[in-house]
N, CA, C and O atoms as a printed pandas DataFrame, in Angstrom:
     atom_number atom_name residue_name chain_id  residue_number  x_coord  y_coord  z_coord
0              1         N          UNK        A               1   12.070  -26.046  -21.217
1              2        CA          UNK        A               1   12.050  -24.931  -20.288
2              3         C          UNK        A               1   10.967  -23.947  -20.734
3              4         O          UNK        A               1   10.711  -23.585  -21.883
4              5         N          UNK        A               2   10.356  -23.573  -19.525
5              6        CA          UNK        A               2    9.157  -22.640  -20.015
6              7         C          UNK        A               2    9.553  -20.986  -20.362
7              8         O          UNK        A               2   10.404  -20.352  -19.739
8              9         N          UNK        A               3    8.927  -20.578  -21.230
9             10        CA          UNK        A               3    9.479  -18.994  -21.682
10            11         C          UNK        A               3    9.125  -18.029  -20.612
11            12         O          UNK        A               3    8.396  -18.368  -19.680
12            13         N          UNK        A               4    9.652  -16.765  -20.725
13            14        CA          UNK        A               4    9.338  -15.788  -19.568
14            15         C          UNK        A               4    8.299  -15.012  -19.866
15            16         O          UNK        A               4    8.276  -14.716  -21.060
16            17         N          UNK        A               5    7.526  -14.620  -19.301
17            18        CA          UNK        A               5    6.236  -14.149  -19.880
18            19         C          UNK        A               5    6.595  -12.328  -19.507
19            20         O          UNK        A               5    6.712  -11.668  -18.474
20            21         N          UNK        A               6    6.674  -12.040  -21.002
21            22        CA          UNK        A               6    6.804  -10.601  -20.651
22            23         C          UNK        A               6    5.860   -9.437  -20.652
23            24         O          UNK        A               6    6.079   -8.241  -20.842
24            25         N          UNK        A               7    4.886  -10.013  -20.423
25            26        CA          UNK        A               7    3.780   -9.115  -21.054
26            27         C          UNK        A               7    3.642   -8.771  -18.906
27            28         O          UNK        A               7    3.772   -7.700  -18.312
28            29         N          UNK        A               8    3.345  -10.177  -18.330
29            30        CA          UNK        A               8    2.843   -9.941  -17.370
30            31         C          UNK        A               8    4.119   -9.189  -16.331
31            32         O          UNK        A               8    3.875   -8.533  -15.318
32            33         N          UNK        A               9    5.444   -9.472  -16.861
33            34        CA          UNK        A               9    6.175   -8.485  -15.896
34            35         C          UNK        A               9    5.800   -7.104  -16.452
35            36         O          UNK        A               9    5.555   -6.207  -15.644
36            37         N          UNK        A              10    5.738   -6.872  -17.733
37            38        CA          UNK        A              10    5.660   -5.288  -17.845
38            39         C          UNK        A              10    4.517   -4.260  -17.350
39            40         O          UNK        A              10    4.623   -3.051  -17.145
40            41         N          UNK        A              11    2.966   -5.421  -17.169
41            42        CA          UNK        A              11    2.064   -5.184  -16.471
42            43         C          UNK        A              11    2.280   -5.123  -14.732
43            44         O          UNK        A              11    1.787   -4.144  -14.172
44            45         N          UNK        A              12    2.872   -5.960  -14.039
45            46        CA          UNK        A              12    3.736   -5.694  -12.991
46            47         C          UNK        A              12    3.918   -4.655  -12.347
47            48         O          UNK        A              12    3.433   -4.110  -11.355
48            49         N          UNK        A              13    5.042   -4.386  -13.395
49            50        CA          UNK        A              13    5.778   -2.897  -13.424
50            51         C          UNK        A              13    5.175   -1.851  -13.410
51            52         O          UNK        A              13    5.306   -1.078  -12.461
52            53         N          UNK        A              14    4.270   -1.545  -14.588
53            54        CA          UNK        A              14    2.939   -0.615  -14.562
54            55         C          UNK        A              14    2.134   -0.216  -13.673
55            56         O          UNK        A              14    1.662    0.892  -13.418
56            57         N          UNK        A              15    1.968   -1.694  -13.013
57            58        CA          UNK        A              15    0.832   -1.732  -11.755
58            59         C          UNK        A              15    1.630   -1.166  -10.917
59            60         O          UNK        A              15    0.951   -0.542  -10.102
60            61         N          UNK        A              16    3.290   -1.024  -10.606
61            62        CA          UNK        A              16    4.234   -0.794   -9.073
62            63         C          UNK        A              16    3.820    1.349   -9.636
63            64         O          UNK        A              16    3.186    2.270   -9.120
64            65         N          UNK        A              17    4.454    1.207  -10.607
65            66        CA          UNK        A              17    4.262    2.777  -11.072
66            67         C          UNK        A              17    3.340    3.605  -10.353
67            68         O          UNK        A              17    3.404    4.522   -9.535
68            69         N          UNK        A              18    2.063    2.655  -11.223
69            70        CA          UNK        A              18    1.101    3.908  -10.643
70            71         C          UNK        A              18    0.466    3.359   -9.567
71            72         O          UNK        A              18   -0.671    3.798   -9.397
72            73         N          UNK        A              19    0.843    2.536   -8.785
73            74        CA          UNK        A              19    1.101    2.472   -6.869
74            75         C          UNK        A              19    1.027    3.644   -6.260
75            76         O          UNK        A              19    0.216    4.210   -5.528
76            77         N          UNK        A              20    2.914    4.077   -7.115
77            78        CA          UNK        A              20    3.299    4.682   -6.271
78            79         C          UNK        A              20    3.426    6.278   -6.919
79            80         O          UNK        A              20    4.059    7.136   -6.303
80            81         N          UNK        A              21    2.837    6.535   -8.068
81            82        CA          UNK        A              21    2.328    7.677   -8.408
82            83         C          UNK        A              21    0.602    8.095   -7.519
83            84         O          UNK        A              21    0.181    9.202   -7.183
84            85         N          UNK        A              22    0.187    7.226   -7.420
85            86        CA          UNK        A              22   -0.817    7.655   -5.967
86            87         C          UNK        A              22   -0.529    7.847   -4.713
87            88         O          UNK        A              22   -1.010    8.700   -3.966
88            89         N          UNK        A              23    0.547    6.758   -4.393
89            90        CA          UNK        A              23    0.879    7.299   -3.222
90            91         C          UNK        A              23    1.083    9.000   -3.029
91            92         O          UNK        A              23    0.662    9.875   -2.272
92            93         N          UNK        A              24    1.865    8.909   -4.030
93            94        CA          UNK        A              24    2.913   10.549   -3.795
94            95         C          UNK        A              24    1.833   11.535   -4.135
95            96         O          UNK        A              24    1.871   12.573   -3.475
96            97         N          UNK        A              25    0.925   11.432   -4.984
97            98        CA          UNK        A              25   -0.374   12.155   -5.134
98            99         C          UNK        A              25   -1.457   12.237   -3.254
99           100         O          UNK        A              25   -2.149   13.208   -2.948
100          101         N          UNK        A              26   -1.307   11.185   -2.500
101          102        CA          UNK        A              26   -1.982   11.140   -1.769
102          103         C          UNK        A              26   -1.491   12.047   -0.831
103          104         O          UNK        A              26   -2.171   12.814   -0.150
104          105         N          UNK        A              27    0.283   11.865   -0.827
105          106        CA          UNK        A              27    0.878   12.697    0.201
106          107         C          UNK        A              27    0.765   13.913   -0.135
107          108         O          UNK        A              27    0.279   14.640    0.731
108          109         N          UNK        A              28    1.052   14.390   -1.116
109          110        CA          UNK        A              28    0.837   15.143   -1.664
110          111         C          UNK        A              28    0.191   16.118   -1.275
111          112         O          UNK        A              28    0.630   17.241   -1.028
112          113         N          UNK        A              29   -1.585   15.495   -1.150
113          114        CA          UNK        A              29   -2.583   16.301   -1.249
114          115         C          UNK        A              29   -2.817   16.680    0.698
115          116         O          UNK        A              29   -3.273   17.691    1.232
116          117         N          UNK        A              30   -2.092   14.934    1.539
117          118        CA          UNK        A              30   -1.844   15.289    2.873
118          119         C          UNK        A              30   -1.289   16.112    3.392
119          120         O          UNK        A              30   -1.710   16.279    4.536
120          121         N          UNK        A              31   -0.036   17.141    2.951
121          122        CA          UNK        A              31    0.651   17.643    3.022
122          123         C          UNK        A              31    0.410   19.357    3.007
123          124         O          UNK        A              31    0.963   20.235    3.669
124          125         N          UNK        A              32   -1.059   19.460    1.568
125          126        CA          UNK        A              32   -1.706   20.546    1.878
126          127         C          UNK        A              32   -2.657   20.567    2.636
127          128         O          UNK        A              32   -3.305   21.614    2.628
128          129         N          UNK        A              33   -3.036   19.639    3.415
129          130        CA          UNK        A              33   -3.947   19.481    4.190
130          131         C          UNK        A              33   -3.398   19.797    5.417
131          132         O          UNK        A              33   -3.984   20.527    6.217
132          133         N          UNK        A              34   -2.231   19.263    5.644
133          134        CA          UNK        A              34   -1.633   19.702    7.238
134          135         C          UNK        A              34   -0.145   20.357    6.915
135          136         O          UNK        A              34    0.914   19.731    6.976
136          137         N          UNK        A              35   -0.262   21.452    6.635
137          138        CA          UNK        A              35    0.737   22.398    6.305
138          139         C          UNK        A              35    2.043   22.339    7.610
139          140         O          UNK        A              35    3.253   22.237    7.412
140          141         N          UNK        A              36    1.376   22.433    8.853
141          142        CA          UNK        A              36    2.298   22.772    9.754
142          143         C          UNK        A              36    3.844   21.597   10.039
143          144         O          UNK        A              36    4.894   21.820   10.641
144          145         N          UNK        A              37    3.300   20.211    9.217
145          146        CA          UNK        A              37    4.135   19.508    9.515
146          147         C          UNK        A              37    5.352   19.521    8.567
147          148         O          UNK        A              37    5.869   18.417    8.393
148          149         N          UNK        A              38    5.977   20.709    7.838
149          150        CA          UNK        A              38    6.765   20.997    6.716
150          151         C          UNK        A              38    7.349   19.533    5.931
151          152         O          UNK        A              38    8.267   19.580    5.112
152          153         N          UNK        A              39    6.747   18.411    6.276
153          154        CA          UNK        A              39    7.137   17.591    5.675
154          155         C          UNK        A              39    8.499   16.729    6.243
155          156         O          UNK        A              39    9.133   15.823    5.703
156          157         N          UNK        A              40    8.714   17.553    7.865
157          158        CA          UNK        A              40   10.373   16.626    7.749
158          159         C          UNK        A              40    9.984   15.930    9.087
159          160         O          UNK        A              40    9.276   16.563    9.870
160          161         N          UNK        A              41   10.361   14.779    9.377
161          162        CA          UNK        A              41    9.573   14.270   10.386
162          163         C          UNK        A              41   11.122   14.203   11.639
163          164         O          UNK        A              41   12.243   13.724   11.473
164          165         N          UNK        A              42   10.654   14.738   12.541
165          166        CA          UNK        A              42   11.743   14.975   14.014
166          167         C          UNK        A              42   12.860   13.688   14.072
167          168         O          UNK        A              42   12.392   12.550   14.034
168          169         N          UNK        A              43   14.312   13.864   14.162
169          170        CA          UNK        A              43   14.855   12.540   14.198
170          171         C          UNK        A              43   15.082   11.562   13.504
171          172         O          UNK        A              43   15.729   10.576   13.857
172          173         N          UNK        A              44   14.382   11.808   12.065
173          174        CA          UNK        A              44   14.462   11.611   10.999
174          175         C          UNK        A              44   15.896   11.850   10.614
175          176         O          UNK        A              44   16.229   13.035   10.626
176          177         N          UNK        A              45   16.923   10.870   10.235
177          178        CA          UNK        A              45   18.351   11.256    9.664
178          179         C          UNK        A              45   18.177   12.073    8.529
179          180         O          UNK        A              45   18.576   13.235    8.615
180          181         N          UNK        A              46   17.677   11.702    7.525
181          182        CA          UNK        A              46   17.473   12.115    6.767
182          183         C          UNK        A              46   17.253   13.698    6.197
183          184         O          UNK        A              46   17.722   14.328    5.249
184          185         N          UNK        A              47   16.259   14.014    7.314
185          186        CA          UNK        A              47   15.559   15.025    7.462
186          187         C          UNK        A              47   16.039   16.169    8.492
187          188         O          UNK        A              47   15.904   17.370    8.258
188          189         N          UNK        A              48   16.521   15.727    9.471
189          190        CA          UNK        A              48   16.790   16.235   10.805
190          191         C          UNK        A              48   17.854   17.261   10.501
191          192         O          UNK        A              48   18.483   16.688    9.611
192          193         N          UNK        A              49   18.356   18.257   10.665
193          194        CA          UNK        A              49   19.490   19.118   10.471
194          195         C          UNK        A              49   20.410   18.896   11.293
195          196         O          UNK        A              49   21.615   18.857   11.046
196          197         N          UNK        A              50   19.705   18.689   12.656
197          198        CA          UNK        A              50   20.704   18.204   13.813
198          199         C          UNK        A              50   21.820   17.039   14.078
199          200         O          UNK        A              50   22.844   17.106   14.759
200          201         N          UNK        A              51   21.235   15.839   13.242
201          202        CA          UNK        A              51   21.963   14.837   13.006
202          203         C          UNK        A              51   22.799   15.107   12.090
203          204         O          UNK        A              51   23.961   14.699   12.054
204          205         N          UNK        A              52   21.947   16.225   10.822
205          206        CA          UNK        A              52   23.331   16.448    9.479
206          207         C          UNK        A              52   24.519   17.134    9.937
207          208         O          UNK        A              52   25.664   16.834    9.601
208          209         N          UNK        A              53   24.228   17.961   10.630
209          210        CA          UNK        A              53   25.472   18.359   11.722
210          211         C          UNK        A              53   26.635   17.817   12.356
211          212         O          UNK        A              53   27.798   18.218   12.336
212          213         N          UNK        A              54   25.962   16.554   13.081
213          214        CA          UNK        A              54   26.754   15.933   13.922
214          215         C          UNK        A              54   27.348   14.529   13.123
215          216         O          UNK        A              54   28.199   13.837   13.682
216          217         N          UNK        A              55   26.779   14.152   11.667
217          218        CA          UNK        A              55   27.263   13.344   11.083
218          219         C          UNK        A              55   26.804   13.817    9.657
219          220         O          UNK        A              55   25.729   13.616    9.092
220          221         N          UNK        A              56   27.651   14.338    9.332
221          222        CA          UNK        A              56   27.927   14.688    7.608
222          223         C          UNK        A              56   27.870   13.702    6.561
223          224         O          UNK        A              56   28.749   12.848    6.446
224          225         N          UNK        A              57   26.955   13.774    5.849
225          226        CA          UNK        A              57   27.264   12.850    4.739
226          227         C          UNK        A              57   28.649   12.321    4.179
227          228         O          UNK        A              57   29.442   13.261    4.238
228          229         N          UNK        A              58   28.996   11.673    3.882
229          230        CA          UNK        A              58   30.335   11.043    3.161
230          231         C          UNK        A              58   29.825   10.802    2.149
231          232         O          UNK        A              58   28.689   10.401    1.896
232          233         N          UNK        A              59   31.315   11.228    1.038
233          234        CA          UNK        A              59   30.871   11.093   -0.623
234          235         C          UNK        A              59   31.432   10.029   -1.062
235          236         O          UNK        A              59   32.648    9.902   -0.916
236          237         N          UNK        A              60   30.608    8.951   -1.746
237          238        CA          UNK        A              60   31.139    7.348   -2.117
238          239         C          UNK        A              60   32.731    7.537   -2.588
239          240         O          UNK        A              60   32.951    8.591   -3.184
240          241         N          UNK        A              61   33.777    6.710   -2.406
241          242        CA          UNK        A              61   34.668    6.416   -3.012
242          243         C          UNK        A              61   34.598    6.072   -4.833
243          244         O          UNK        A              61   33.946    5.144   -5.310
244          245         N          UNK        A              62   35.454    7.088   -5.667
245          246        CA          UNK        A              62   35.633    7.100   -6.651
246          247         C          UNK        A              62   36.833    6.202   -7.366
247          248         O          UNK        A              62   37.989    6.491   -7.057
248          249         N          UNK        A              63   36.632    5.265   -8.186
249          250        CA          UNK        A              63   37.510    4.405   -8.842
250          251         C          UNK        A              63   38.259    5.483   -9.284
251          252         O          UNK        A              63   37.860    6.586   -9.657
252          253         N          UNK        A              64   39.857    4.867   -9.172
253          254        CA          UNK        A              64   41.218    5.627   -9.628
254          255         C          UNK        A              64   41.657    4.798  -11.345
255          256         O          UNK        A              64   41.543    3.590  -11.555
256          257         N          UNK        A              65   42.118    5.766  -12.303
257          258        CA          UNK        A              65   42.082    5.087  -13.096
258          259         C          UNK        A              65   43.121    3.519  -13.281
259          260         O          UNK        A              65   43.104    2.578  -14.075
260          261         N          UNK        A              66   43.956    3.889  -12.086
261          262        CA          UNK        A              66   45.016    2.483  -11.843
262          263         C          UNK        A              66   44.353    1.497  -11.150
263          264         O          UNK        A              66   45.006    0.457  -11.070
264          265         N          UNK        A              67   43.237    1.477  -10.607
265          266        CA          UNK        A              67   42.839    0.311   -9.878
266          267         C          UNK        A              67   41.937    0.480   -8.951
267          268         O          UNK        A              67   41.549   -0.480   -8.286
């Protein structure tokens, strides 16, 4: 059986990192560029206040110590 090569997942990994440390640098810098769009995009669940309204987050179910 062949061994797992760990050098090239950790390079991988490295490479996903700073992906996505540019990305967020890119938005970033988009973001001071177009100020007016405060960042929350319309209809967006996430984002939207209107939807947080009409559907409230729910908080995960917590294990009881009996079961």
């Amino acid at each position: 059986m062949a061994t797992p090569n760990y050098g090239y997942e950790k390079r991988q990994k490295e490479l996903a990192k700073k992906k996505k440390k540019e990305e967020k640098l890119r938005e970033k810098a988009n973001r001071k560029l177009n100020p007016s769009s405060d960042g929350l995009a319309p209809g967006d669940p996430e984002t939207d206040v209107a939807s947080l309204e009409r559907d409230p987050p729910t908080a995960p179910e917590l294990p009881t110590k009996n079961g």
